[in-house]
FITOR-892105 format. One line per 2 residues: number of its first residue (from 0); their letters; for each residue x, y, z of C-alpha. Coordinates in Angstrom, 1 decimal, always signed. Example, Ala and Ser with C-alpha at 12.3 -4.5 7.8 and 13.67 -1.06 7.14 Angstrom:
BEGIN
0> as> +12.3,-4.5,+7.8 ~ +13.7,-1.1,+7.1 $
***
This chain:
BEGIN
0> xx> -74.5,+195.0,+88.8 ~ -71.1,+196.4,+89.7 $
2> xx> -71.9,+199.9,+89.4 ~ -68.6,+202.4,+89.0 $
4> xx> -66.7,+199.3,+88.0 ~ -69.6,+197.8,+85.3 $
6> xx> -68.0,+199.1,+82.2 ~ -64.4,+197.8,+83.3 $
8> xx> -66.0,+194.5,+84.6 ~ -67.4,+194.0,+80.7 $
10> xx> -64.2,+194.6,+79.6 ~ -62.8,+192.0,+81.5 $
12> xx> -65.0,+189.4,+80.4 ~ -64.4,+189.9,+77.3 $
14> xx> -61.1,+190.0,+77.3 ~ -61.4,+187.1,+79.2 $
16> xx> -63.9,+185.1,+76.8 ~ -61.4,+186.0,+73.8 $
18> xx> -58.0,+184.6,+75.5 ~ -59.9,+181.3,+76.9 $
20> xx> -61.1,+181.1,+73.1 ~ -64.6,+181.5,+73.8 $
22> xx> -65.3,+183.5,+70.8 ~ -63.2,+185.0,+68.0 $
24> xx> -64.7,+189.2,+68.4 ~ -66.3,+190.4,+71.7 $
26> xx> -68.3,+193.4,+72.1 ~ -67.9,+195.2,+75.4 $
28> xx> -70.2,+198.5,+76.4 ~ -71.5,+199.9,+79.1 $
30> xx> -73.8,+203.2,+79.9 ~ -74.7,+205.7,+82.4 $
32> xx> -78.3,+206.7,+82.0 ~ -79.9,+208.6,+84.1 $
34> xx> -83.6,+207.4,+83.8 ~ -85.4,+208.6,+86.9 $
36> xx> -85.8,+212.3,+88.6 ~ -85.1,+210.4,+92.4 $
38> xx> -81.5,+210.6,+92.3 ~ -81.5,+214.2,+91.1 $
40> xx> -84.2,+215.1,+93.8 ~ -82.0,+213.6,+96.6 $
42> xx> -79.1,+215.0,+95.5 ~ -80.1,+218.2,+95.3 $
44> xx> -81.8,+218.3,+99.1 ~ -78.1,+217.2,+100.2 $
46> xx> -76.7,+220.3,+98.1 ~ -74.8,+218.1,+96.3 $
48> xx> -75.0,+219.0,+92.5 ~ -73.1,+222.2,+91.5 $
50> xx> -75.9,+225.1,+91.0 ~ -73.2,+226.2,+87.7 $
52> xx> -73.6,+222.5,+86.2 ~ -69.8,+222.4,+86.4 $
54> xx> -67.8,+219.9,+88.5 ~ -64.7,+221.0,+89.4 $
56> xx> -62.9,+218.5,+91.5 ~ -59.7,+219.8,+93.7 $
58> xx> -60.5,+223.3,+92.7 ~ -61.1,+226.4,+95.3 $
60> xx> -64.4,+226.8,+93.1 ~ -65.6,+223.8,+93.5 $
62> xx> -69.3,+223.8,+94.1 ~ -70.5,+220.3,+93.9 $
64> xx> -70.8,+217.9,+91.0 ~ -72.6,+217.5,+88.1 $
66> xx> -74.3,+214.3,+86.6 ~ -74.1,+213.6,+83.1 $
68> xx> -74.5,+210.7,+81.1 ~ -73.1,+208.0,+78.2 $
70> xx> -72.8,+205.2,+76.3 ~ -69.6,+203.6,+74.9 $
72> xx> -68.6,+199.9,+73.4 ~ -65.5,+198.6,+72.1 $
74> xx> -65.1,+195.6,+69.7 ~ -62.1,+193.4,+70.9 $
76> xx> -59.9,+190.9,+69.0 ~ -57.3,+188.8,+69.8 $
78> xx> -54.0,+190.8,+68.3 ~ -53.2,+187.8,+66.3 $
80> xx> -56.5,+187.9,+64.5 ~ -56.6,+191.8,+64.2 $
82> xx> -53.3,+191.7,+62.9 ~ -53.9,+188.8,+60.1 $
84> xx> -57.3,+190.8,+58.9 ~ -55.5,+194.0,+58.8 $
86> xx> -57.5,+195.8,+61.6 ~ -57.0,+199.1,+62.6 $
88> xx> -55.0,+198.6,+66.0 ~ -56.1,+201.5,+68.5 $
90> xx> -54.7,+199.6,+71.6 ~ -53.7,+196.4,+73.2 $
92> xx> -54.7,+195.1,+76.8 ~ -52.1,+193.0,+78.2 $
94> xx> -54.2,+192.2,+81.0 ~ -57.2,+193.1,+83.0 $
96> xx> -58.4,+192.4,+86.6 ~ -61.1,+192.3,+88.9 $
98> xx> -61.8,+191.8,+92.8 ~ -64.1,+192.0,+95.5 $
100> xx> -63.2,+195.1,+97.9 ~ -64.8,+192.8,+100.6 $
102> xx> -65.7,+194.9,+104.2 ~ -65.2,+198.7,+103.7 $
104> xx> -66.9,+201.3,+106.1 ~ -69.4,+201.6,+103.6 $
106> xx> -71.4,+199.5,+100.8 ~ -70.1,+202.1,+97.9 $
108> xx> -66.7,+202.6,+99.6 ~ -64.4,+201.0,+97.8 $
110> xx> -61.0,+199.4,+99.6 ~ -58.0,+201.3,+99.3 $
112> xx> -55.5,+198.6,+99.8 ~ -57.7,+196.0,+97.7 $
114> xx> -57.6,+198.3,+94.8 ~ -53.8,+198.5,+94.9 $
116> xx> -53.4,+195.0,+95.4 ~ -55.5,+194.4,+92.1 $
118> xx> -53.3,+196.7,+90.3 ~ -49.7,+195.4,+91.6 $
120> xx> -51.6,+191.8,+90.3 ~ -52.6,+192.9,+87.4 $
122> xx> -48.9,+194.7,+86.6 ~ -47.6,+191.2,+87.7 $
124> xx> -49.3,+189.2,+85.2 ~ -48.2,+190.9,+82.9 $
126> xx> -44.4,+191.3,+84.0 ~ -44.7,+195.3,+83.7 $
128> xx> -43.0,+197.3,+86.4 ~ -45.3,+200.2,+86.8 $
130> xx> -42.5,+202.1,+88.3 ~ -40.7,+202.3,+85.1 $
132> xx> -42.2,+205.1,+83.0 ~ -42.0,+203.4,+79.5 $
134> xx> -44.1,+199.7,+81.5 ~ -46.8,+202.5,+82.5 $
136> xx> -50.3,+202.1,+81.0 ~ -51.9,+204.9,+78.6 $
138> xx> -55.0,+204.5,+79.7 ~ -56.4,+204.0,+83.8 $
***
């Protein structure tokens, strides 16, 4: 379990598993299911949710945050392959990473500076600058 980072961490397997030619389509999802009342108790004795259901994050009206939840999956192929079957092409991932924070303050506080160093890596594998506007990604 990676929590936040589960989806992405699918993702990068099986981007993974398709350039090491481990299979030929892969299949990544992920979900956030909200499957027990415990969180939402707690939460709401730390006035944490948003009374209005609304989160609104850097905004004056900001009034906590509200949970919601979702299922999502995307098929993968290697471009070659999508390209020779005439698949529709939504997007292409150059490259993906992952990484262990390591020791942070606290167990779901992620590392600043290990984040940044993941994405400068992953940038440099793929010999994008991401200070040029037209090397930027679509999609974060």
């Amino acid at each position: 379990d990676t929590a936040c980072s589960a989806s992405l961490t699918a993702l990068h397997l099986a981007a993974e598993a398709l350039q090491n030619g481990d299979c030929s389509l892969a299949v990544a999802a992920g979900s956030s299911l909200i499957l027990s009342p415990d969180p939402y108790i707690g939460e709401s004795q730390m006035q944490m949710l948003s009374p209005t259901g609304r989160s609104r994050m850097r905004d004056e009206g900001a009034d906590g945050y509200a949970r919601g939840e979702g299922v999502a999956a995307l098929v993968l192929k290697r471009l070659s392959d999508a390209v020779a079957d005439g698949d529709p092409i939504e997007c292409i991932i150059r490259s993906t990473g992952i990484s262990c924070d390591g020791r942070t303050k606290a167990l779901t506080m992620p590392n600043g500076e290990a984040q940044l160093e993941l994405i400068r890596s992953t940038y440099a594998r793929t010999g994008l600058d991401p200070l040029r506007p037209e090397d930027r990604c679509q999609y974060f």
